[in-house]
C-alpha positions as CSV (number, residue, x, y, z in Angstrom):
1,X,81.7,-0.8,45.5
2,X,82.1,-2.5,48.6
3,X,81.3,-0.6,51.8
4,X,81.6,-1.7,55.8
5,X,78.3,0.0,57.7
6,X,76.7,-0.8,60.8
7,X,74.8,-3.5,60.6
8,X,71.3,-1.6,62.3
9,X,71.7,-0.2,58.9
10,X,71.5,-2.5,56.9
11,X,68.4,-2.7,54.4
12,X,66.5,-5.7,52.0
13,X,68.2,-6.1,49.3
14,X,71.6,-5.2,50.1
15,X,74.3,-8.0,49.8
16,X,76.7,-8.9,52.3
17,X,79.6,-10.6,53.9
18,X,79.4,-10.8,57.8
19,X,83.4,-10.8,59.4
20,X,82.4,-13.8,61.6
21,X,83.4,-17.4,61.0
22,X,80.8,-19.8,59.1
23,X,80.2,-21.6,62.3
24,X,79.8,-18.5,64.6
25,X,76.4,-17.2,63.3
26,X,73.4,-18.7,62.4
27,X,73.1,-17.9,58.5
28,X,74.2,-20.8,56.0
29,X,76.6,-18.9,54.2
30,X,78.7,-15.4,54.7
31,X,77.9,-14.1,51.9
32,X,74.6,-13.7,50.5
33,X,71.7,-10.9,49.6
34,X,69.2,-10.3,52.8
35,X,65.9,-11.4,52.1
36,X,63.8,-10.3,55.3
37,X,64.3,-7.9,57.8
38,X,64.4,-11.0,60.3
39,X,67.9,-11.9,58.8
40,X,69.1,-8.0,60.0
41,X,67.6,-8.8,63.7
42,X,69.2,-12.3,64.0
43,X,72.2,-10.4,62.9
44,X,71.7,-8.0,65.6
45,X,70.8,-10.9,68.6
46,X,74.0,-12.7,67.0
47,X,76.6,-9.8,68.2
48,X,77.2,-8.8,64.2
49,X,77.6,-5.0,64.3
50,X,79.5,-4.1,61.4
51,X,79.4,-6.0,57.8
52,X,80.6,-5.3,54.3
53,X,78.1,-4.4,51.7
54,X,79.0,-4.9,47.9
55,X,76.6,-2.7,46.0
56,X,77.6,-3.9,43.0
57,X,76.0,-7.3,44.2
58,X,73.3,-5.7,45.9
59,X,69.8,-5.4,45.0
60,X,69.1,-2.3,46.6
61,X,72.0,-0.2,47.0
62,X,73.5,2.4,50.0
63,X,72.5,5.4,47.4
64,X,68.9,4.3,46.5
65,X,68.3,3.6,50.5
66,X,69.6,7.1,51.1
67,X,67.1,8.2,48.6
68,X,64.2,6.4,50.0
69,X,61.2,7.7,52.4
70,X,61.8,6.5,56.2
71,X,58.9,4.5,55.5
72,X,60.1,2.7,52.3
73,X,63.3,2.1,54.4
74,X,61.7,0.2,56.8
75,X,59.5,-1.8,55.0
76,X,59.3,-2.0,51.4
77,X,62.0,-3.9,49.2
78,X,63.1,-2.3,45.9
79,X,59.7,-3.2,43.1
80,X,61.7,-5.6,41.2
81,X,62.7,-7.7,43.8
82,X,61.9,-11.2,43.6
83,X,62.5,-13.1,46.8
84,X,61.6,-16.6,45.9
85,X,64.2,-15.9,43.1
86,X,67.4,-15.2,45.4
87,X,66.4,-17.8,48.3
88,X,66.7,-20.7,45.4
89,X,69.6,-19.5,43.8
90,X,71.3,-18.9,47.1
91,X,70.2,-22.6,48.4
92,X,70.9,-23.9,44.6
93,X,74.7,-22.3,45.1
94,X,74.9,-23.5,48.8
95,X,74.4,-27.2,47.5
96,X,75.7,-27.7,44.5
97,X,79.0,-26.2,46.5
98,X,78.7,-29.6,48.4
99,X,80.2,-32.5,47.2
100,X,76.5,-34.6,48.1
101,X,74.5,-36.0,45.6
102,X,71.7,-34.6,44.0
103,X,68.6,-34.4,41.5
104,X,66.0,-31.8,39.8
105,X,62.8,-33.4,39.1
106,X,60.6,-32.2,36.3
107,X,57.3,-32.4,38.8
108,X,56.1,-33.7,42.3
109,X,55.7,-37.2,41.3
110,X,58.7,-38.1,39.7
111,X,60.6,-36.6,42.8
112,X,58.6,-38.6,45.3
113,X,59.1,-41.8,42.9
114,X,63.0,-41.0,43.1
115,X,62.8,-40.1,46.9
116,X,61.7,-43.6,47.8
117,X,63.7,-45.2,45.5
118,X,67.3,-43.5,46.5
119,X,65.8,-42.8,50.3
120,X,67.8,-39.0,50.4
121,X,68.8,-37.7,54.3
122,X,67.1,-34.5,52.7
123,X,64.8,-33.3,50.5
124,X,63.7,-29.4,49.0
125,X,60.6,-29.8,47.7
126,X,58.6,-26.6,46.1
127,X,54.7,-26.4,47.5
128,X,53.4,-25.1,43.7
129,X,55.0,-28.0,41.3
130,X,53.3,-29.7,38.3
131,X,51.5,-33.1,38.6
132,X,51.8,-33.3,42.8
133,X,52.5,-30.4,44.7
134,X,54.7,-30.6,48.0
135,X,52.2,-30.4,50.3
136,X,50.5,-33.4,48.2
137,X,53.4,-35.1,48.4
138,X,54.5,-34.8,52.3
């Protein structure tokens, strides 16, 4: 179901689709699920008052907020809520809808020995990875 609230309403969790252009906000995308409740303020500072929500999408729904303490609302995500799980998907999605080149790496070292080999303008590197970490590795 896809719903247009307020955006001082919105919640983490809930997906949506800000009505500005791509270049008019500071978010990489329009569409995706908000992860922190920093995303909702810059939202706010940005002039977005009014998005579209699709529950159906969403994590946390318009009903289960509804349901929630005030408390709960403010603060707590729904418990199966796995944010390092939607910020790489979303930034997996966001580049493979490029047309830039790119490679996974099965551990730290093997993506530092491809780094200086192919010298990439950019580089996502996870800090907990097998053999060198990305902290190691920077």
């Amino acid at each position: 179901m896809i719903n247009t609230i307020a955006a001082k309403e919105l919640k983490v969790g809930m997906y949506v689709k800000i009505p500005k252009p791509w270049l008019r906000h500071p978010f990489a995308r329009n569409e995706f699920i908000l992860t922190s409740a920093g995303q909702i303020k810059q939202m706010l500072a940005h002039g977005i008052d009014v998005v579209t929500v699709d529950t159906d999408k969403s994590v946390l729904s318009i009903e289960s907020v509804e349901n929630m303490s005030h408390s709960d609302k403010d603060i707590n995500p729904p418990a199966d809520w796995n944010p390092e799980k939607f910020l790489t998907d979303d930034l997996r999605e966001a580049i493979e809808d490029t047309k830039m080149p790119k490679e996974d790496k099965a551990n730290g070292e093997e993506g530092v020995r491809a780094a200086k080999e192919a010298l990439p303008s950019l580089i996502f590197m996870g800090i907990q990875l097998p053999v060198m970490d990305g902290l190691t590795a920077m």
